[in-house]
Backbone of each chain as ProteinMPNN parsed JSONL, in Angstrom:
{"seq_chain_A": "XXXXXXXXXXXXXXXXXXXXXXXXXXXXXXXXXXXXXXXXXXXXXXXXXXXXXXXXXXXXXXXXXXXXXXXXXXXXXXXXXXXXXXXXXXX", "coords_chain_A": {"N_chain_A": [[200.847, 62.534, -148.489], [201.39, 65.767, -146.702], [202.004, 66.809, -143.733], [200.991, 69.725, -141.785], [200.729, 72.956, -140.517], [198.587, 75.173, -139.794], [200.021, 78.635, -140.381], [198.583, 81.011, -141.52], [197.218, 83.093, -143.801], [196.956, 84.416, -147.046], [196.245, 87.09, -149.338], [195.087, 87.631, -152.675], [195.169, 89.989, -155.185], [195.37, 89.979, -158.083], [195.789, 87.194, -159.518], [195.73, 83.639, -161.269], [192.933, 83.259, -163.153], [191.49, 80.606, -162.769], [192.243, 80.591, -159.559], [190.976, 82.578, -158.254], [189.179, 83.8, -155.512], [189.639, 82.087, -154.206], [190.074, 79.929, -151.154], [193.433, 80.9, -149.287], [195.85, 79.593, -147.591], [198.716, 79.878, -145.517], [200.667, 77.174, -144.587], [202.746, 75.939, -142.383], [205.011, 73.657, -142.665], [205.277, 70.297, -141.088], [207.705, 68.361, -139.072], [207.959, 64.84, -137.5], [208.101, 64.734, -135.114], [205.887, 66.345, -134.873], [207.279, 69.076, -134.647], [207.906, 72.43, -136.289], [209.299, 73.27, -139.458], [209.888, 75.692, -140.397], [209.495, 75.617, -143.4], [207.335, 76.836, -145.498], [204.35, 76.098, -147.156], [202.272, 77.186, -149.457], [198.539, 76.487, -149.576], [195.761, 75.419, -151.494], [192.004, 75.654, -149.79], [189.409, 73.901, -148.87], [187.527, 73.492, -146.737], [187.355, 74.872, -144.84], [189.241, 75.334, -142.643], [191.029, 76.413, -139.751], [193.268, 78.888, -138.247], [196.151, 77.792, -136.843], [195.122, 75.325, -136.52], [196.276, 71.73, -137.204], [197.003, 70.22, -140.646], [196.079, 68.116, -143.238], [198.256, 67.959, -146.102], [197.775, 67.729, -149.694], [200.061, 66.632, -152.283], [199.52, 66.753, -154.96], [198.576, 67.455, -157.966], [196.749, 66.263, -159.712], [194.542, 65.739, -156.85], [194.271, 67.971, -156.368], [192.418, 69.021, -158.214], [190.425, 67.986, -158.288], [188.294, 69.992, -156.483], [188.643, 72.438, -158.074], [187.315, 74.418, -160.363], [188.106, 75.965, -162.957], [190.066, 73.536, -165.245], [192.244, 74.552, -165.647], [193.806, 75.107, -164.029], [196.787, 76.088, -162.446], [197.608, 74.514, -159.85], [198.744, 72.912, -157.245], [198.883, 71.969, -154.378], [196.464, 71.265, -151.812], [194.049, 71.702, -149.649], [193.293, 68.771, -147.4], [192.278, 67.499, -145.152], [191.479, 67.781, -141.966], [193.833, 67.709, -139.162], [193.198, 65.612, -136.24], [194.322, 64.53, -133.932], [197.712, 63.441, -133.865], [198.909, 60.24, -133.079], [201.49, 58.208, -131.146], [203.845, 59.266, -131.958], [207.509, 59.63, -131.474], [208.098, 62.137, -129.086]], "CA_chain_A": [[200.271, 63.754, -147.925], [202.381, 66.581, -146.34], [201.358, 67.256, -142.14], [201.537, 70.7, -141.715], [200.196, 73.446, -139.191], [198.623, 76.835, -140.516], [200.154, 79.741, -139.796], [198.09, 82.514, -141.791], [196.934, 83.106, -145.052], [197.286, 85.163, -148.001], [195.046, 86.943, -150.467], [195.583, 88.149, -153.964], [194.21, 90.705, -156.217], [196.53, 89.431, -159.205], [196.245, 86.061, -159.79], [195.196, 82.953, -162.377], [191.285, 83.304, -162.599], [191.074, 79.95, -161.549], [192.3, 80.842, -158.099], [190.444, 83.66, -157.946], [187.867, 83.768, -154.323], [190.161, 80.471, -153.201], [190.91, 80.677, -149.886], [194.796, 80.397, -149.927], [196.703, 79.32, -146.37], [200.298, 79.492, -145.318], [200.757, 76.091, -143.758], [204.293, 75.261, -141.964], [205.134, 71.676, -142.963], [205.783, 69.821, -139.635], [208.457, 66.736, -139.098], [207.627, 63.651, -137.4], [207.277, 65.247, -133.931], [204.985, 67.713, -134.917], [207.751, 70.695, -134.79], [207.609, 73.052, -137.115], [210.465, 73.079, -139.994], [210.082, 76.951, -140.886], [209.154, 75.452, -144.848], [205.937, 76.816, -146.123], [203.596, 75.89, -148.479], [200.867, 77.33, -150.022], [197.712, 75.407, -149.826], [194.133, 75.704, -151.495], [191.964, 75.561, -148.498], [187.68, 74.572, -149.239], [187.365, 72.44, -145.966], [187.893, 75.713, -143.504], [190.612, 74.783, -141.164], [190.937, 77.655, -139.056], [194.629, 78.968, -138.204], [197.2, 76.985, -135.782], [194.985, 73.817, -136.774], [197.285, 70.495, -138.411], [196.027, 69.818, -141.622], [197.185, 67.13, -144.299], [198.024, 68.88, -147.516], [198.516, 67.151, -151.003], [201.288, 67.818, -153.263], [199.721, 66.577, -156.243], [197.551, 68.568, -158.581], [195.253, 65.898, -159.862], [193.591, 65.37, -156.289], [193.614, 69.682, -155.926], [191.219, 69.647, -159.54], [188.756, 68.145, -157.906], [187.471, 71.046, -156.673], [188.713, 73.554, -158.894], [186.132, 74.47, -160.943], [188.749, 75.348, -163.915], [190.647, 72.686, -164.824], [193.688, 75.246, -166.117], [194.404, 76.423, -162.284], [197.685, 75.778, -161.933], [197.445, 74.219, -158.016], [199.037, 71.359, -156.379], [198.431, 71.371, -152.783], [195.565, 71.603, -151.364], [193.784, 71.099, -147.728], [192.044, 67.988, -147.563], [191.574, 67.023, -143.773], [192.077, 69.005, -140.694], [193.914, 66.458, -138.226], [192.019, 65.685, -134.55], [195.703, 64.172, -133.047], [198.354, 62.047, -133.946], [199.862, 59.338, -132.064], [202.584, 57.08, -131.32], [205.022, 59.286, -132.62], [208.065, 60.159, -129.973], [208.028, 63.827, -129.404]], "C_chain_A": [[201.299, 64.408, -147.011], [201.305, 67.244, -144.871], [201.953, 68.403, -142.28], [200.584, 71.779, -140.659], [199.96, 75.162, -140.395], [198.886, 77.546, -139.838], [199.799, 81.551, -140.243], [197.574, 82.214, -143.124], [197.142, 84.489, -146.111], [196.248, 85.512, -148.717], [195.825, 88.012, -151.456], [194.744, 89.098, -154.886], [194.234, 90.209, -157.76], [196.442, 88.33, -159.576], [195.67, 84.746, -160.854], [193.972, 83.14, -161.988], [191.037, 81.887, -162.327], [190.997, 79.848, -160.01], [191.72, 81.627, -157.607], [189.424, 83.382, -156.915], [188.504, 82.358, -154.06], [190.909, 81.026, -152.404], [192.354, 79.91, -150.122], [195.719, 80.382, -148.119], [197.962, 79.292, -146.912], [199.994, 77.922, -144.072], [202.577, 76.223, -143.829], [204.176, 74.005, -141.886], [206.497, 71.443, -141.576], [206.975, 68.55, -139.449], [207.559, 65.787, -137.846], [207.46, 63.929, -136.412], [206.6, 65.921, -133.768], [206.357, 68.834, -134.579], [208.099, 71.159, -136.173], [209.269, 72.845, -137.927], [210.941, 74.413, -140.86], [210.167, 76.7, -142.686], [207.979, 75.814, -144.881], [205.203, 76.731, -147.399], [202.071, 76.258, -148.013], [199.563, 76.601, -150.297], [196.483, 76.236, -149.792], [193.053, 75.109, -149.822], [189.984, 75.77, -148.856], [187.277, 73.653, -147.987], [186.937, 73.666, -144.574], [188.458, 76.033, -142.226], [191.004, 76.19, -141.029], [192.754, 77.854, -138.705], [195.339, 78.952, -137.122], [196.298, 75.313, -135.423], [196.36, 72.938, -137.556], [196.243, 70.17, -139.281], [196.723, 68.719, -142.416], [196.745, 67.631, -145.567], [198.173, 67.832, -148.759], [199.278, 67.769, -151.348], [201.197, 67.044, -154.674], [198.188, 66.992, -156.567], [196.312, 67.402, -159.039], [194.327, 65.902, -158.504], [193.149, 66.996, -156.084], [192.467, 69.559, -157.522], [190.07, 69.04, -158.829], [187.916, 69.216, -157.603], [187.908, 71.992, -156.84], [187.826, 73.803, -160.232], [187.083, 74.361, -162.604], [189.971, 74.684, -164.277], [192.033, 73.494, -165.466], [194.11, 75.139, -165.44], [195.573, 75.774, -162.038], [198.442, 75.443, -160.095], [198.019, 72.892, -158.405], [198.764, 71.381, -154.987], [197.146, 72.275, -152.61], [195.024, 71.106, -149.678], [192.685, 70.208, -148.171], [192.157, 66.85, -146.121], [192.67, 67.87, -142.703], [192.231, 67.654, -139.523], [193.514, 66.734, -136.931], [193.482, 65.501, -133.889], [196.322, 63.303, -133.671], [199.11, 61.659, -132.855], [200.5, 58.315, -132.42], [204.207, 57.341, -132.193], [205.815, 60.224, -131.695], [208.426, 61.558, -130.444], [208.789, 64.272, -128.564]], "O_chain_A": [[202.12, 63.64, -146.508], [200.26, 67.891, -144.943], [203.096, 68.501, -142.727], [199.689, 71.225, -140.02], [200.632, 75.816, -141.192], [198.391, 77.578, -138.711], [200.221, 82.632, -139.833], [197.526, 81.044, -143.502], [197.531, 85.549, -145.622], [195.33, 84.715, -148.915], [196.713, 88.834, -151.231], [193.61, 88.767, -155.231], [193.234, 90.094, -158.469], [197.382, 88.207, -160.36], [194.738, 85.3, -161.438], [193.678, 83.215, -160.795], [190.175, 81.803, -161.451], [190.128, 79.294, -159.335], [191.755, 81.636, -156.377], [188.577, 82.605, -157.355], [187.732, 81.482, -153.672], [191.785, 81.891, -152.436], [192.565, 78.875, -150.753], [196.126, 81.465, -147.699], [198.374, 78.955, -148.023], [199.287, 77.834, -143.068], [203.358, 76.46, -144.751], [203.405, 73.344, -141.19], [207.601, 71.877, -141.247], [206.576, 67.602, -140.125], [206.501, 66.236, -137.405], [206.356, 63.469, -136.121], [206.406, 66.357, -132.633], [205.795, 69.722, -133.937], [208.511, 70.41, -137.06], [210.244, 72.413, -137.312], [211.869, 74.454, -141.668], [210.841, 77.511, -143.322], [207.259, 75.079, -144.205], [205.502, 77.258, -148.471], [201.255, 76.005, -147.127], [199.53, 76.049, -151.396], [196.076, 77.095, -149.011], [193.469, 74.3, -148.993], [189.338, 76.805, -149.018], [186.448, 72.836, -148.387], [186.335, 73.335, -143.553], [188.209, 76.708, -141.228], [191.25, 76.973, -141.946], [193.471, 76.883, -138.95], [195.306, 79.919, -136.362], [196.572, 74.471, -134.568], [197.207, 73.447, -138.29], [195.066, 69.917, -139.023], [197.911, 68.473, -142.206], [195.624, 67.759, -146.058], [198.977, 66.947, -148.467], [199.509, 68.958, -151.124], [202.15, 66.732, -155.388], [197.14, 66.943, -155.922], [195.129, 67.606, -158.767], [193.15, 66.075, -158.82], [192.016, 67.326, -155.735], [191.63, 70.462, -157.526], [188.942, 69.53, -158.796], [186.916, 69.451, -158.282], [187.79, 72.794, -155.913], [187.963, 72.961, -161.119], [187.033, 73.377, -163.341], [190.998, 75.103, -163.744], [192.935, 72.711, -165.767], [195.3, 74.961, -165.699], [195.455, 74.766, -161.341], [199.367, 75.957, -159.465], [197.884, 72.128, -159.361], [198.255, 70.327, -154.605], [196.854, 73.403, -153.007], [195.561, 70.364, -148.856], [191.686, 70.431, -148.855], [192.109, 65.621, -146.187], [193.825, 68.294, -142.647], [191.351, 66.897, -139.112], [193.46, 67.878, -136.48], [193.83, 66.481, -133.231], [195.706, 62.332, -134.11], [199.725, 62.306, -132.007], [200.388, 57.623, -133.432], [205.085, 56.629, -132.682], [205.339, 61.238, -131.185], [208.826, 62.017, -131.514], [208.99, 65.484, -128.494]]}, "seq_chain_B": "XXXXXXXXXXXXXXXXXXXXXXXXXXXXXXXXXXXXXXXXXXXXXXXXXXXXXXXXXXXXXXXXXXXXXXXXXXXXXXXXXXXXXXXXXXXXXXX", "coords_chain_B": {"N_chain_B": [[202.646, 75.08, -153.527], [204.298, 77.372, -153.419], [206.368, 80.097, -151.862], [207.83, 83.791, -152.894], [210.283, 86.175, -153.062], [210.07, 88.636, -155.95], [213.889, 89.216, -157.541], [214.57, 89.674, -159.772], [214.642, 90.006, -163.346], [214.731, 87.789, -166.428], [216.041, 87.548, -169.174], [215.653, 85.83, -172.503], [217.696, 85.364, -175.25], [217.703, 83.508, -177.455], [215.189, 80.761, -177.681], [212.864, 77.842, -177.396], [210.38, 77.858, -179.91], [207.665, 77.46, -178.13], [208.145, 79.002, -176.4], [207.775, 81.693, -177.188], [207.786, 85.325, -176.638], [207.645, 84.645, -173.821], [207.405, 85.203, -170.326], [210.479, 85.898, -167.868], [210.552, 85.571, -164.367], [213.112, 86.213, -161.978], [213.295, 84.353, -158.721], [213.327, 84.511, -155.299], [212.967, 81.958, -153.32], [210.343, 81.868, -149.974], [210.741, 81.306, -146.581], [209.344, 80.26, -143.658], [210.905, 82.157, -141.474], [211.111, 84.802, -143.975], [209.232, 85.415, -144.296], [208.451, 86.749, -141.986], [210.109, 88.726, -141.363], [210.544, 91.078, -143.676], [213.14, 91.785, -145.005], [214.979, 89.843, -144.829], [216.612, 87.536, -146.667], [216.304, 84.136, -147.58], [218.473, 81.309, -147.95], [218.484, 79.372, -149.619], [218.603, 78.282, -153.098], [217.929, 80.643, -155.726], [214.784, 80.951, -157.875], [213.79, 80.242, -161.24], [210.731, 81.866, -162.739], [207.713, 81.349, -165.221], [205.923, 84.282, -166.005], [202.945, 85.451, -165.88], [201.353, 87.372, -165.384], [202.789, 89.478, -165.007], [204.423, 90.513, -163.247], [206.708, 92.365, -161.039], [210.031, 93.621, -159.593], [210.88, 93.03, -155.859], [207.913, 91.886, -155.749], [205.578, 90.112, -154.249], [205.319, 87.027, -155.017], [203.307, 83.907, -155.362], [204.063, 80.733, -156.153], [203.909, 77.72, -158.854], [204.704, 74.585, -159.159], [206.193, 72.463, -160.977], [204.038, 69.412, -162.617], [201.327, 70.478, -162.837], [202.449, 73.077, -163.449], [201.949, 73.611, -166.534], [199.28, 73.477, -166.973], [198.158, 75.736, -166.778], [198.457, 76.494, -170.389], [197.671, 75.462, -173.477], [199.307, 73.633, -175.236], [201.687, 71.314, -175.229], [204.034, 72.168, -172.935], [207.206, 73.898, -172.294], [208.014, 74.51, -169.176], [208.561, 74.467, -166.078], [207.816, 76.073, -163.594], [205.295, 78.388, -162.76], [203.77, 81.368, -162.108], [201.241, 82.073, -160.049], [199.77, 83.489, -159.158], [199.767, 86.735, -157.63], [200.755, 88.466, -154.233], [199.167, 89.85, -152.489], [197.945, 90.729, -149.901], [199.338, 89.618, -146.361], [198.615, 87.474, -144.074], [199.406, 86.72, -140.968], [200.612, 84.248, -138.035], [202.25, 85.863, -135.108], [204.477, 85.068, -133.87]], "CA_chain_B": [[202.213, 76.007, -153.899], [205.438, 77.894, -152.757], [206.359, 81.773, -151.983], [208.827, 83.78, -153.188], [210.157, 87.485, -153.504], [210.922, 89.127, -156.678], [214.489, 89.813, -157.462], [215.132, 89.97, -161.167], [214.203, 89.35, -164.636], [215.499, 87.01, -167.059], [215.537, 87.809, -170.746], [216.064, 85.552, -173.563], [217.352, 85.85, -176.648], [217.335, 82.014, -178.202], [214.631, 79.786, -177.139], [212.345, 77.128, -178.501], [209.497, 78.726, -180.465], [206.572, 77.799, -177.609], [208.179, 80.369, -175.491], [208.121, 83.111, -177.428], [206.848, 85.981, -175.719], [207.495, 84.84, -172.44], [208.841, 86.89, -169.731], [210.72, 85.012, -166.461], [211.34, 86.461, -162.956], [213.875, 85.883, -160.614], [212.293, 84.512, -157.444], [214.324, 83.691, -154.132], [212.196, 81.312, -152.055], [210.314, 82.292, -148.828], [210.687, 80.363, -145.247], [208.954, 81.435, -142.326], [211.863, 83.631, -141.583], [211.534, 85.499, -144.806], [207.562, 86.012, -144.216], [208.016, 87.32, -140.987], [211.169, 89.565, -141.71], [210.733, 91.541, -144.831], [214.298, 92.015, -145.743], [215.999, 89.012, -145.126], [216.423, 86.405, -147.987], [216.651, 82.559, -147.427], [219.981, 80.741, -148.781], [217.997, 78.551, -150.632], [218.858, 79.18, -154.413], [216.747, 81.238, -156.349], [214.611, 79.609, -159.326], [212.808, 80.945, -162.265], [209.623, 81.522, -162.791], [207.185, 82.068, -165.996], [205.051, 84.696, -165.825], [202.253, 85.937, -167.053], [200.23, 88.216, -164.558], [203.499, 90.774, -164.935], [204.572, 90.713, -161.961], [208.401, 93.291, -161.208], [210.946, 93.331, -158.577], [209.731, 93.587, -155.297], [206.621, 91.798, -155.386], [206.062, 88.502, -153.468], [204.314, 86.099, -155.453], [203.283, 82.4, -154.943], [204.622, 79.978, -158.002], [203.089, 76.746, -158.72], [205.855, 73.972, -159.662], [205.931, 70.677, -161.585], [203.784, 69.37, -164.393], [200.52, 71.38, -162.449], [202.628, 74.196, -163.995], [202.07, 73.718, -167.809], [198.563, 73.819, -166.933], [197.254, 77.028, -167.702], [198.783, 76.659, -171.237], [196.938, 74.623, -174.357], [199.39, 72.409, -175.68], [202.204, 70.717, -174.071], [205.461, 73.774, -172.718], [208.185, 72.795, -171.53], [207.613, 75.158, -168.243], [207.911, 73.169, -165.036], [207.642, 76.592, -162.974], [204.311, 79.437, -163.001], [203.289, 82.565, -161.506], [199.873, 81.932, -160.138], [199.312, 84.279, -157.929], [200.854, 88.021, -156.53], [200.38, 88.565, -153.003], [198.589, 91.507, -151.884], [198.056, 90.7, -147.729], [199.968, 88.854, -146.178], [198.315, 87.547, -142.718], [200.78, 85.595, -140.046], [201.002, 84.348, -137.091], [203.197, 87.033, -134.794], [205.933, 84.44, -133.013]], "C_chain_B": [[203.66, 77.153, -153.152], [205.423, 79.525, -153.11], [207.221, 82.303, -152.169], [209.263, 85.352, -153.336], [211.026, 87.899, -155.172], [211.772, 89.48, -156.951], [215.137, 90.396, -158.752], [214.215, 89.554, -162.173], [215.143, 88.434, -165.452], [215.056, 87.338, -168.361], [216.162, 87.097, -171.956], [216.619, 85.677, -174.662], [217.482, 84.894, -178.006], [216.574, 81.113, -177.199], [213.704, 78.978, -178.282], [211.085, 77.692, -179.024], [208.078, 78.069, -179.388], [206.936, 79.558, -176.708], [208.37, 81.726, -175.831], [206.881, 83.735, -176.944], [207.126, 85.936, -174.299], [208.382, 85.411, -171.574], [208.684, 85.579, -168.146], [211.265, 85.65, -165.408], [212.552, 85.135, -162.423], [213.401, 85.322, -159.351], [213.629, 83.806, -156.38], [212.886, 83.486, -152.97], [211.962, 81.808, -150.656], [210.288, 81.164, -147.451], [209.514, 81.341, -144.716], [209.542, 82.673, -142.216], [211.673, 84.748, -142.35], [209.821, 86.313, -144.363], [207.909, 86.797, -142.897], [209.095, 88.637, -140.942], [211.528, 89.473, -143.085], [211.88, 91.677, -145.444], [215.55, 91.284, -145.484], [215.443, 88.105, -146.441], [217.135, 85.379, -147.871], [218.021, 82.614, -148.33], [219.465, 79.803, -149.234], [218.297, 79.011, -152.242], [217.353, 79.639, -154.954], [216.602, 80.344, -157.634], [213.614, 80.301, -159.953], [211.554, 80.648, -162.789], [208.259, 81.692, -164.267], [206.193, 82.399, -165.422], [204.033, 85.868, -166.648], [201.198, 87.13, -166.355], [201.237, 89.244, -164.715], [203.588, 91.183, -163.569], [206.42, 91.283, -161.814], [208.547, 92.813, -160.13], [210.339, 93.889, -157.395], [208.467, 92.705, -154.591], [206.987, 90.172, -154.657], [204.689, 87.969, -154.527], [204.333, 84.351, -155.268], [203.157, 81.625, -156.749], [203.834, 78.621, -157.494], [204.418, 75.558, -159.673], [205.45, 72.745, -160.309], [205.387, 70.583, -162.821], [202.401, 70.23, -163.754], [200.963, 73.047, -163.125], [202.479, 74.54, -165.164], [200.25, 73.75, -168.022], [197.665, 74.691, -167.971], [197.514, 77.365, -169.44], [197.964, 75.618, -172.322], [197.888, 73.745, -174.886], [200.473, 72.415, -174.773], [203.705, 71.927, -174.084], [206.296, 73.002, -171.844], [208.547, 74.523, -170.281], [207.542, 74.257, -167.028], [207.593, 74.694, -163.548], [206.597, 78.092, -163.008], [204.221, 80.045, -162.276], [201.849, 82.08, -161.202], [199.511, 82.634, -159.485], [200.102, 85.455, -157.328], [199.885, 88.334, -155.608], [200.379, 90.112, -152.679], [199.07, 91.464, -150.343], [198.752, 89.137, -147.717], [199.459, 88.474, -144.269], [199.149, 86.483, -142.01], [200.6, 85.376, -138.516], [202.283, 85.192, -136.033], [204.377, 86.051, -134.72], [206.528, 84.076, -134.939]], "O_chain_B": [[203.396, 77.553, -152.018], [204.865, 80.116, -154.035], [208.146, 81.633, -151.709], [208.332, 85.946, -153.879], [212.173, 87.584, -155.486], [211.536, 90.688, -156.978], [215.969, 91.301, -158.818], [213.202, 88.886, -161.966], [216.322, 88.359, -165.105], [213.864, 87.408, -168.663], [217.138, 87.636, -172.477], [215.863, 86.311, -175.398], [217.412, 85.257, -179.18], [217.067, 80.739, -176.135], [213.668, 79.193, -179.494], [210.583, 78.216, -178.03], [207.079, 78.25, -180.084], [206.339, 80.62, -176.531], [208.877, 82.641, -175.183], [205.722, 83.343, -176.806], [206.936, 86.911, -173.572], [209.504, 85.897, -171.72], [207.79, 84.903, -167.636], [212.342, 86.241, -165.476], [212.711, 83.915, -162.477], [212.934, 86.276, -158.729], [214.497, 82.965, -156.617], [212.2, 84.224, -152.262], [212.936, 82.172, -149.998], [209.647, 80.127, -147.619], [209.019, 82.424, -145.029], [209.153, 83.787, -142.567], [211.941, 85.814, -141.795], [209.526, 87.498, -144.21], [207.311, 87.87, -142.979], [208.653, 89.619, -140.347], [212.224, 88.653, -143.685], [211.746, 91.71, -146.667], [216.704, 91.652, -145.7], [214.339, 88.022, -146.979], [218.36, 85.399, -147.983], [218.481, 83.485, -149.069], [220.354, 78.956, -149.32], [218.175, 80.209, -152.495], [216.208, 79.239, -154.744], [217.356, 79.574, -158.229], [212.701, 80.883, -159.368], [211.215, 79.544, -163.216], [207.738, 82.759, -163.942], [205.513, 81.718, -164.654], [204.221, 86.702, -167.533], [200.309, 87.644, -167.033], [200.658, 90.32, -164.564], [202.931, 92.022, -162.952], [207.296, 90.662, -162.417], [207.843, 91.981, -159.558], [209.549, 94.832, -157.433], [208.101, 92.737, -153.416], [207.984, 89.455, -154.559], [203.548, 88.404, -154.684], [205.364, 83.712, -155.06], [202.584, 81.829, -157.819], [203.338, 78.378, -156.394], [204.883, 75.896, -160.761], [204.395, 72.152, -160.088], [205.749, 71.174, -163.838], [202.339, 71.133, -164.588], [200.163, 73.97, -163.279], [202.753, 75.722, -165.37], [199.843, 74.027, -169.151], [197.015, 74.608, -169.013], [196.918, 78.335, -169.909], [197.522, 74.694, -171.639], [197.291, 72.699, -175.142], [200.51, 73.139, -173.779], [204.231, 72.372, -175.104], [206.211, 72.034, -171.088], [209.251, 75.452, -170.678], [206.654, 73.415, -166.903], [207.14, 74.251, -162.493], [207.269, 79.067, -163.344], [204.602, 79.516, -161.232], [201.229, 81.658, -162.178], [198.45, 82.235, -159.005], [201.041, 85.206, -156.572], [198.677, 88.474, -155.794], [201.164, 91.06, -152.639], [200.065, 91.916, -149.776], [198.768, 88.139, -148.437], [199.921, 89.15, -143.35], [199.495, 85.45, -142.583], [200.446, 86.366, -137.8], [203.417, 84.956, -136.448], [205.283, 86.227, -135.536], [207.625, 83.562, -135.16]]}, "name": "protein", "num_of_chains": 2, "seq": "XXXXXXXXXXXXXXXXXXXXXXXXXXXXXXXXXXXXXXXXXXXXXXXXXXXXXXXXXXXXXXXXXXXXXXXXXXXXXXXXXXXXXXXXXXXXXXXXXXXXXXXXXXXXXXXXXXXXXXXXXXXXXXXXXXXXXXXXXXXXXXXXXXXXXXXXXXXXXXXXXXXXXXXXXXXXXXXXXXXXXXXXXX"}
């Protein structure tokens, strides 16, 4: 799983009709002290992590089909837990 | 799920007979940086994308990479990079 911090989101008029009405975040993928690494990824988002939460993204498409209704939708990451804190890691 | 701005096309003129038909952009990868300042462009290399929503130069669209990319297609393509998405709004944190 990929720690990362949202910093906005995106919406599309254009895009595969599976994605279509999925909410779609910019997450900044964080390093090991939590600072930011100015990389973003795109992540499906059905949990509703609000923006400048940490979330933990996948980066593999079978666990994003779960809830994609069709199974074409070309997705790999997705949001699947909004983190409370981590610790024990020197910052 | 990565972002990217339009800068070219790519046009075939020998490939293997799934891809006929298909049309491939140009895309140069977005950072932060690039989202928040429209007219710079990362030094990351650029990487090609198939697409199928018709998407020109210009546009920012979000690609979908790997084997998640052969997806939307019925039998097996040898495609490891898709268009899934052109970006209308773009909402951001300011800093």
């Amino acid at each position: 799983m990929i720690l990362a911090k949202i910093v906005g989101n995106v919406t599309s008029a254009v895009c595969h009709p599976g994605i279509e009405g999925v909410r779609l975040l910019l997450c900044e993928v964080l390093d090991d002290a939590g600072n930011a690494t100015g990389k973003i990824i795109g992540a499906a988002d059905w949990l509703g992590a609000g923006e400048g939460s940490k979330v933990l993204i996948t980066a593999d498409g079978d666990a994003a089909q779960l809830h994609v209704e069709d199974p074409n939708t070309p997705l790999r990451n997705a949001v699947f837990g909004i983190v409370d804190h981590v610790e024990g890691v020197k910052s | 799920m990565r972002f990217g701005k339009v800068i070219g096309k790519v046009v075939l003129n020998q490939h293997c007979d799934q891809l006929a038909g298909s049309r491939w952009l140009v895309v140069s990868p977005m950072g932060k940086a690039e989202f928040q300042n429209e007219d710079s462009y990362s030094n990351e290399p650029s990487t090609i994308v198939y697409d199928a929503l018709g998407a020109n130069e210009g546009s920012i669209i979000g690609f979908t990479e790997g084997g998640e990319a052969t997806l939307p297609f019925d039998g097996p393509m040898p495609v490891d990079s898709y268009n899934a998405v052109i970006v209308d709004q773009i909402q951001m944190e300011a800093k």
